[in-house]
C-alpha positions in Angstrom: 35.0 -3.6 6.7 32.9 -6.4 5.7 34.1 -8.8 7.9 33.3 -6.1 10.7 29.9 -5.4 9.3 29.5 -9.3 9.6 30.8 -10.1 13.1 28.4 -7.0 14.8 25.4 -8.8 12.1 25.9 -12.0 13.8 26.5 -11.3 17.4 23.1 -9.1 17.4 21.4 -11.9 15.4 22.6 -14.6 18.3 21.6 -12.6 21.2 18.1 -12.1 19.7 18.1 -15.9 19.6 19.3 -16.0 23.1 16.8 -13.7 24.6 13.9 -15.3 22.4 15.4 -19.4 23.8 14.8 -18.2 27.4 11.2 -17.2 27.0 8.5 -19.9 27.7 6.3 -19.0 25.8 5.9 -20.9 21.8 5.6 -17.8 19.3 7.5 -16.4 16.0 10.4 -14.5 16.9 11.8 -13.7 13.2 10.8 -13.7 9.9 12.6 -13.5 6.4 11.1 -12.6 3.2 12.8 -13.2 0.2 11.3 -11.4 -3.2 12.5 -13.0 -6.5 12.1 -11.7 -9.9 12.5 -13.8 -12.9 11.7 -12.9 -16.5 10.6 -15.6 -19.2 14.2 -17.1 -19.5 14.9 -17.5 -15.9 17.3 -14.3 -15.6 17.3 -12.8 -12.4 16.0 -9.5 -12.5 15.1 -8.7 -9.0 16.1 -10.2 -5.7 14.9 -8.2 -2.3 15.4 -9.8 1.3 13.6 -8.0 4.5 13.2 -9.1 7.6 11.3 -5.7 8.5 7.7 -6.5 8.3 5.2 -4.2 8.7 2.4 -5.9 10.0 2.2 -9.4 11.8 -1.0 -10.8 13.1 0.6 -13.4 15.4 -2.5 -15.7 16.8 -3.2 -16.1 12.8 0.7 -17.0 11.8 0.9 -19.6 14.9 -2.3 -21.1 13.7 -1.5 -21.5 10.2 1.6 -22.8 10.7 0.2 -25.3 13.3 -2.4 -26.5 11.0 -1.8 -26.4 7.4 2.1 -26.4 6.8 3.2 -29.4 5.9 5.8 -31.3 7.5 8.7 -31.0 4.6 8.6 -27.7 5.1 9.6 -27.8 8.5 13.4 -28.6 9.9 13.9 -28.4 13.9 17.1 -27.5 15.5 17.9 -27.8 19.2 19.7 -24.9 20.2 20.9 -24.9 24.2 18.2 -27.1 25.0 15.0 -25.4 23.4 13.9 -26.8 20.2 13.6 -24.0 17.5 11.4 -24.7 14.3 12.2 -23.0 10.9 9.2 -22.8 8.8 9.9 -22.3 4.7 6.7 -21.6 2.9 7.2 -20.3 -1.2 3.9 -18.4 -2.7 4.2 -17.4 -6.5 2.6 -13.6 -6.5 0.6 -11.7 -9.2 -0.4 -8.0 -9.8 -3.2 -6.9 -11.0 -3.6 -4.7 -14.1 -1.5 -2.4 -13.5 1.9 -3.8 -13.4 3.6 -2.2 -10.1 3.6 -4.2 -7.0 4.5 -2.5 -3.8 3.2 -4.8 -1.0 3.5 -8.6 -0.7 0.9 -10.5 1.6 1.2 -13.9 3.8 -2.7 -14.4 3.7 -5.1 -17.0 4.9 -8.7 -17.4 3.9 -11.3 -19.0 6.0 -14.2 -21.3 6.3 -16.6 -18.1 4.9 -14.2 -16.5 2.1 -12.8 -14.0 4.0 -9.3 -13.4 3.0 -6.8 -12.2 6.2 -3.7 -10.5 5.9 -1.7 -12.8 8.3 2.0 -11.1 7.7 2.2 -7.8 5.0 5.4 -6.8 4.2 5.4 -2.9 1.8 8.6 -2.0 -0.3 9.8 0.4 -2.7 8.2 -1.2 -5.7 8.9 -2.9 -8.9 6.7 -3.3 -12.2 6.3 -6.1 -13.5 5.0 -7.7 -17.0 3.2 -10.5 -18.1 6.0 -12.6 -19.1 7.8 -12.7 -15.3 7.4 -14.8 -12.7 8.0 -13.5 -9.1 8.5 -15.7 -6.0 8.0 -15.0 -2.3 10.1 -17.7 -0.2 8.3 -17.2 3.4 11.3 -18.4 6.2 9.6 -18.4 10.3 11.3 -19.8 13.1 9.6 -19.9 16.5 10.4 -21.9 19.7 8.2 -24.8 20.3 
C-alpha cells in the first residue's frame, strides 16, 4: 500500500515539474516548509512538513530570493534542458507571550520598517515553552 501511495506521490510530483519546465516564464512553482520542534536537550518533539501554503506574495518571494539569498543556499539542477534552482533558507521562530503558535511567516522588512508577509503558512497549532527551540527550514525551487 505504501509503495502504491508512493508511485501515484511521485508521478503527480514529476508532471507538476513537467508542466512548470515548459513555461517561460522564471517564477516559484513549489514550496516546502518544514516545522521543527526541539526542547532544551535536542529531543524531537515536533516535526510538521506542508507544502500547502496559504498565502504567497510572488513579486516579493522572486525578489528576495534574487537579492538577498546567499549563494550556499542555492544548488541548480538541469532538468530536460531548463535549469531549476532549489532555494533552502532556515529562520529560528518565537512566540510571543502566550505560548501557542499557529502561523509561521516568510517575511521581509523594507527600507522604512515595514514588515511584509512574503509567504504565511497557518496550522493546527502547538504551544510551546521557553526552553524549546523551533526551526523553520524554507525549501523554493523555480525555473530560471
Amino acid at each position: 500500500m505504501r509503495l502504491l501511495l508512493f508511485v501515484i506521490c511521485s508521478i503527480f510530483f514529476i508532471s507538476s515539474i513537467s508542466n512548470v519546465i515548459a513555461q517561460d516564464s522564471s517564477h516559484v512553482f513549489f514550496i516546502l516548509i518544514q516545522i521543527i520542534q526541539r526542547d532544551d536537550d535536542g529531543t524531537l518533539i515536533t516535526y510538521i512538513e506542508t507544502d500547502d501554503v496559504s498565502e504567497v506574495n510572488d513579486s516579493l518571494l522572486n525578489f528576495l530570493l534574487d537579492e538577498l539569498i546567499e549563494d550556499e543556499n542555492i544548488k541548480t539542477y538541469n532538468i530536460q534542458g531548463r535549469e531549476i534552482e532549489v532555494i533552502t533558507q532556515v529562520t529560528p521562530l518565537t512566540t510571543d507571550s502566550s505560548g501557542l503558535l499557529a502561523t509561521v511567516q516568510f517575511q521581509m522588512i523594507d527600507a522604512y520598517g515595514d514588515i511584509h508577509d512574503i509567504v504565511r503558512f497557518s496550522h493546527d497549532g502547538m504551544r510551546l515553552t521557553p526552553d524549546e527551540q523551533v526551526d523553520v527550514i524554507w525549501t523554493f525551487m523555480r525555473t530560471v
